[in-house]
N, CA, C and O of each residue as an XYZ file, in Angstrom:
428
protein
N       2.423     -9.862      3.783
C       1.097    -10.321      4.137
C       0.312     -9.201      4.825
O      -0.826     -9.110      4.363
N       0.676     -8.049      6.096
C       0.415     -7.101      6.363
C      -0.418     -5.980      5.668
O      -1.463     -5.519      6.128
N       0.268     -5.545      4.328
C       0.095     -4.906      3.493
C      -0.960     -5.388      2.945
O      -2.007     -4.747      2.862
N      -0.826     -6.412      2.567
C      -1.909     -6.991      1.573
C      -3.460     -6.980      2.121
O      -4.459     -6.767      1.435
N      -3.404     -7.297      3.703
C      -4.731     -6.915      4.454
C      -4.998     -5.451      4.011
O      -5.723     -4.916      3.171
N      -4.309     -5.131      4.720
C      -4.179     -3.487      4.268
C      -5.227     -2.876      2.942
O      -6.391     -2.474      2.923
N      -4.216     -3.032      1.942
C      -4.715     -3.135      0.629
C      -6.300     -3.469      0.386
O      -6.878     -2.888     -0.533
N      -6.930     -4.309      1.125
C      -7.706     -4.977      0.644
C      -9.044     -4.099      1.800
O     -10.254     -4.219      1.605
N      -8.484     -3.347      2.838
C      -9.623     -2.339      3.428
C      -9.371     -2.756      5.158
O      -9.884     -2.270      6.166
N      -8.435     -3.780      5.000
C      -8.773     -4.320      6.800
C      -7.828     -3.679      7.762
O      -6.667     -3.646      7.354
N      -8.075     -3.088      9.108
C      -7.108     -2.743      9.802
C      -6.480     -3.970     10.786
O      -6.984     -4.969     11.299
N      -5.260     -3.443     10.786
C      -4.682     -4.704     11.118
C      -3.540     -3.697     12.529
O      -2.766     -2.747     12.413
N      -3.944     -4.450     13.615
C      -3.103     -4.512     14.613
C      -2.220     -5.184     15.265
O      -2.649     -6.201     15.811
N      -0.405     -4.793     15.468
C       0.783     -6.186     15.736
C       1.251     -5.417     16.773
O       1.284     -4.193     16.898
N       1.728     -6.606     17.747
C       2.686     -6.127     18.488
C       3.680     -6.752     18.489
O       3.755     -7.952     18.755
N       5.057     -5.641     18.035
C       5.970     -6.034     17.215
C       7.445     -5.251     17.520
O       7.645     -4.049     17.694
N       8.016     -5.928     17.519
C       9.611     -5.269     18.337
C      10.229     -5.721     17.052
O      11.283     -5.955     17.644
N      10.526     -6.073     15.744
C      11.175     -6.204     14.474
C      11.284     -4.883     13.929
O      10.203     -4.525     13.461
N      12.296     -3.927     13.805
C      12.197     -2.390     13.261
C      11.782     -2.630     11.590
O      11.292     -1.707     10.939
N      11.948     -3.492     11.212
C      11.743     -3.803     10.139
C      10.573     -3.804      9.562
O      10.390     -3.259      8.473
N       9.643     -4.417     10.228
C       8.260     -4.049     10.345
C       7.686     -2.933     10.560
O       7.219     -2.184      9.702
N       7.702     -2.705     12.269
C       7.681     -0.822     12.560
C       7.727     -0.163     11.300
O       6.681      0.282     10.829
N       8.991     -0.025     10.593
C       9.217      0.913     10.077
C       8.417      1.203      8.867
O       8.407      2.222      8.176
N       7.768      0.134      8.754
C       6.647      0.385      7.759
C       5.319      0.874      8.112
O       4.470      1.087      7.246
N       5.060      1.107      9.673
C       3.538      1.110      9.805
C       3.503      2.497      9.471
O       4.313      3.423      9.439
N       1.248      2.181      9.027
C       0.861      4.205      9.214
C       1.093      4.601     10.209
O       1.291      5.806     10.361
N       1.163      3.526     11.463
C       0.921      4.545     13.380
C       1.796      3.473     14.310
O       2.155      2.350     13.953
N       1.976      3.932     15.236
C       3.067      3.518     16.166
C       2.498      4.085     16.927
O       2.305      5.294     16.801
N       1.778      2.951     18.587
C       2.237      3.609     19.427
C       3.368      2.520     20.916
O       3.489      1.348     21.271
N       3.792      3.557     21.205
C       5.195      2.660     22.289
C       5.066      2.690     23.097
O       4.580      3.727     23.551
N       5.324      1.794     23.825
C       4.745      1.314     25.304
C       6.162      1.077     26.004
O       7.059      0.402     25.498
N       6.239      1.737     27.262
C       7.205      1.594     27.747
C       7.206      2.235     28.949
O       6.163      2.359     29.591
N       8.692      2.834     29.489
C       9.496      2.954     29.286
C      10.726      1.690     28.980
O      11.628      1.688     28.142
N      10.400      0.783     29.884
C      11.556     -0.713     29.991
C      10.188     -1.871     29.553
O       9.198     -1.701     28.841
N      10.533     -2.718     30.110
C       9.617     -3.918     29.858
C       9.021     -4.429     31.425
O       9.420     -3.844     32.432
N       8.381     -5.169     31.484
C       7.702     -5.629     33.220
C       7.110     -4.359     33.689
O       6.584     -3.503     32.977
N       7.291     -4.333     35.262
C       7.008     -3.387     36.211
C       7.069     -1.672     35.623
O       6.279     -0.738     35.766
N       8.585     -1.809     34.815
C       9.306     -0.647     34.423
C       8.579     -0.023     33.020
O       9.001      0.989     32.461
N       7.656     -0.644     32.651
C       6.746     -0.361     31.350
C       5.162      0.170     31.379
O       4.769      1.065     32.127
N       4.380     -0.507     30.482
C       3.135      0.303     30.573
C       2.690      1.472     30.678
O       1.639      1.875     31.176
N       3.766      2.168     30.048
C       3.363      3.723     29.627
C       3.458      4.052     28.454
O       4.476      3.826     27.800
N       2.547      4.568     28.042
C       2.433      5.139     26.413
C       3.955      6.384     26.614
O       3.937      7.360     27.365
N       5.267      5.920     25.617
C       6.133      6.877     25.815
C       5.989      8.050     24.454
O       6.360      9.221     24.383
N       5.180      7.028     23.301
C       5.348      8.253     21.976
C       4.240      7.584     21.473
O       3.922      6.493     21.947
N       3.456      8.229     20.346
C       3.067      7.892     19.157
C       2.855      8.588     17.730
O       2.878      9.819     17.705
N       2.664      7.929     16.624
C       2.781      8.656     15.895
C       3.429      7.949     14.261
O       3.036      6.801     14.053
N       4.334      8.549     13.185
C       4.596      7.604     12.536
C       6.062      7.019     13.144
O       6.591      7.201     14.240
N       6.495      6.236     11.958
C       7.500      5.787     12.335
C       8.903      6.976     12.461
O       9.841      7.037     13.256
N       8.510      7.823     11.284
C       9.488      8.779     11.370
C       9.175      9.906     12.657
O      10.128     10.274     13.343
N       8.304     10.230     12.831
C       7.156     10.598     14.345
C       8.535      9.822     15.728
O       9.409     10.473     16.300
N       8.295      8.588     15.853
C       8.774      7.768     16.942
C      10.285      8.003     16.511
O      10.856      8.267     17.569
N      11.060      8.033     15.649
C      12.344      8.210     15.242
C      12.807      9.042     15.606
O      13.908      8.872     16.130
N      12.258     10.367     15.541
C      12.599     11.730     16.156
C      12.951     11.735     17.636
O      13.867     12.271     18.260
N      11.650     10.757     18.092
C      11.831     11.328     19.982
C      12.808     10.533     20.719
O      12.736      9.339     21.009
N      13.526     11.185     20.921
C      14.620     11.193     22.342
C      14.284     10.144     23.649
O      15.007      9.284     24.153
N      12.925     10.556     23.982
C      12.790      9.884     25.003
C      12.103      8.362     25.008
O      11.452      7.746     25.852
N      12.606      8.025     23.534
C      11.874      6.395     23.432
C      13.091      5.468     23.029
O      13.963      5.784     22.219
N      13.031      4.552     23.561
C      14.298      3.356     23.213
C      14.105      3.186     21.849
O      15.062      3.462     21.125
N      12.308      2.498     20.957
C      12.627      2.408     19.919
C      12.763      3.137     19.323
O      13.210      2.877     18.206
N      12.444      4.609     19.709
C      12.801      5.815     18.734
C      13.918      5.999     17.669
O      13.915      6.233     16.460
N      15.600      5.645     19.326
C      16.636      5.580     19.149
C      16.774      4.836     18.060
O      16.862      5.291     16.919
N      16.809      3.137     18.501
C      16.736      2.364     17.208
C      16.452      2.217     16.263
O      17.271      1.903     15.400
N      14.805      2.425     15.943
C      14.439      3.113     14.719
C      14.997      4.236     13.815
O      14.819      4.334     12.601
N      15.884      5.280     14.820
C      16.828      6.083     13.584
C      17.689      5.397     13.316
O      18.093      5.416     12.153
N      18.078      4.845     13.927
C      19.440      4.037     13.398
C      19.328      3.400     12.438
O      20.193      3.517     11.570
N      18.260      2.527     12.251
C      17.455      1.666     11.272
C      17.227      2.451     10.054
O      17.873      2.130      9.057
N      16.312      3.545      9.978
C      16.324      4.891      9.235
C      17.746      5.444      8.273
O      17.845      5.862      7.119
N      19.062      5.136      9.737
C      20.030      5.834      9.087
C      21.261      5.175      7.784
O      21.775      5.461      6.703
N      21.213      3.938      9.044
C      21.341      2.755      7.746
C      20.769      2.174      6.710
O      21.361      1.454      5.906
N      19.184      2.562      6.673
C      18.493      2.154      5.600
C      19.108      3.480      3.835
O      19.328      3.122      2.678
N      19.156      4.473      4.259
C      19.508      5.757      3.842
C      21.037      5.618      2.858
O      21.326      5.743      1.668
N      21.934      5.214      4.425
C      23.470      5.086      4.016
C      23.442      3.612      3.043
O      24.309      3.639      2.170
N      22.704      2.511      3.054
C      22.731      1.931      1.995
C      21.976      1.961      0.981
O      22.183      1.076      0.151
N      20.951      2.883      0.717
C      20.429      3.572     -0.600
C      21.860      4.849     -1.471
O      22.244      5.046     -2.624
N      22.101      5.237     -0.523
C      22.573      6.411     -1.074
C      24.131      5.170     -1.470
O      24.581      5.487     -2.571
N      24.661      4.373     -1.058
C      25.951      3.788     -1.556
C      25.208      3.054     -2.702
O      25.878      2.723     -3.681
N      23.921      2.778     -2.670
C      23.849      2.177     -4.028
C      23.637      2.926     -5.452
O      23.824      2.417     -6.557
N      23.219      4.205     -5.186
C      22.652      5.058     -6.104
C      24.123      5.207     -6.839
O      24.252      4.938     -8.033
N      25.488      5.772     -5.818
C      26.537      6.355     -6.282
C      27.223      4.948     -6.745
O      28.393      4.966     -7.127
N      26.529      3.802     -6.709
C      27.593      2.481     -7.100
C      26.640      3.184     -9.251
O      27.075      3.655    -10.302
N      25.369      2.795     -8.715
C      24.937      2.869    -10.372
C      24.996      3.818    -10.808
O      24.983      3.609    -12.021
N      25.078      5.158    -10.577
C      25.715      6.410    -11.157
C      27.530      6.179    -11.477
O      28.161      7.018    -12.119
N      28.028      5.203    -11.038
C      29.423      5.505    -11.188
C      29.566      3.930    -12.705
O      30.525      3.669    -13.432
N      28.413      3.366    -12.638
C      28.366      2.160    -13.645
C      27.742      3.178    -14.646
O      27.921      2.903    -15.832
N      27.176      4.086    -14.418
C      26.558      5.052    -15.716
C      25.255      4.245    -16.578
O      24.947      4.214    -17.770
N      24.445      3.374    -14.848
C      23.185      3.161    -15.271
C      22.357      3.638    -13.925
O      22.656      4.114    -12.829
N      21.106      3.232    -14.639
C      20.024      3.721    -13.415
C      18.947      2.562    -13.223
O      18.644      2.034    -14.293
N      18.401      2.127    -12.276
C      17.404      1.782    -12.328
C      16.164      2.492    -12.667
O      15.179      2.124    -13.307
N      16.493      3.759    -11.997
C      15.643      4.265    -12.080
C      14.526      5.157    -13.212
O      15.212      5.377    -14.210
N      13.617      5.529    -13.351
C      13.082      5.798    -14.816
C      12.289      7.565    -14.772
O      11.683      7.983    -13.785
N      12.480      8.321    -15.989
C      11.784      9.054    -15.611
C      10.180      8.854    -15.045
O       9.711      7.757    -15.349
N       9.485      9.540    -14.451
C       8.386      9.894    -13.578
C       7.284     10.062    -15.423
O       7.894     10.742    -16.249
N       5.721      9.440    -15.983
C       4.758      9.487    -16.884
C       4.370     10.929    -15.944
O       4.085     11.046    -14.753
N       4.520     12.126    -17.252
C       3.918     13.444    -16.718
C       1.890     12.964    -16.456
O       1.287     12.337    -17.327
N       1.415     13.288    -15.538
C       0.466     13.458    -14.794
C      -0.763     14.048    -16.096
O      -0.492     15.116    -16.644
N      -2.057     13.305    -16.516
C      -2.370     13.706    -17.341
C      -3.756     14.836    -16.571
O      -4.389     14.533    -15.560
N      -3.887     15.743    -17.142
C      -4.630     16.690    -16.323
C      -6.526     16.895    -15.973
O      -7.126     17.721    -16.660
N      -6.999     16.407    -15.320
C      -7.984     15.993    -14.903
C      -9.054     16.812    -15.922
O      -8.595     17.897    -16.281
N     -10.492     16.475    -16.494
C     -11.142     17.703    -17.033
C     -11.903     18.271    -16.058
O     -12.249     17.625    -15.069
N     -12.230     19.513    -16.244
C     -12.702     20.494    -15.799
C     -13.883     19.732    -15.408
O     -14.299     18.874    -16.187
N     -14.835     20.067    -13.617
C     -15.586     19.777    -13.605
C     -16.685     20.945    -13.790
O     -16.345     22.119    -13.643
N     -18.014     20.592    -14.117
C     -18.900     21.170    -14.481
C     -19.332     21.848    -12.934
O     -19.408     21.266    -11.851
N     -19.558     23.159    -13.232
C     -19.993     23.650    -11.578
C     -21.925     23.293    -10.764
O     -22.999     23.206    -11.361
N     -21.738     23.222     -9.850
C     -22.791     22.433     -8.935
C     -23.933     23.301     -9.465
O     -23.838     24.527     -9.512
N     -24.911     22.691     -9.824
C     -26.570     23.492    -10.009
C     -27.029     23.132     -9.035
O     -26.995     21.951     -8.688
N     -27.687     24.271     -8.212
C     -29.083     24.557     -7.082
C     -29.808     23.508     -7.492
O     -29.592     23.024     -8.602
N     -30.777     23.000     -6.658
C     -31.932     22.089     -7.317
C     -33.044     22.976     -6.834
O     -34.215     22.696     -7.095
């Protein structure tokens, strides 16, 4: 449903602790460090892979993890259908090449 706003031109703002989600946004920013008293500081922002990197953010941490397991079960599935000697996957329609534009006339 997110996306689909998206798609359609609208910006859409969540506040959202599901990495699942996160891990899809264009921007992240994290508020923290803890929650209550111990929070209300901007600790990172940026993308999700942005927030994944930094060290000094809780969801950072989690978010790689999320990242790393998302990865380790792509890559066990690729070597399950490479070892069945199929693919889902398809070659890439070569890119057809734009025509030449006509150069700008002075008025």
């Amino acid at each position: 449903v997110l996306h689909s706003l998206v798609d359609t031109g609208n910006t859409v703002v969540v506040i959202e602790h599901n990495l699942d989600v996160v891990k899809t946004a264009d921007w992240v920013l994290d508020l923290g460090p803890e929650g209550g008293d111990g929070g209300g500081e901007l600790v990172a922002y940026g993308t999700p892979e942005d927030i994944a990197a930094c060290t000094d953010s809780w969801t950072g941490k989690h978010l790689a993890e999320t990242f790393r397991r998302q990865d380790e079960r792509r890559a066990a599935r690729n070597k399950r259908l490479r070892a069945e000697g199929t693919s889902k996957a398809k070659p890439a329609a070569k890119p057809k090449k734009a025509a030449a534009k006509a150069p700008a006339k002075a008025r």
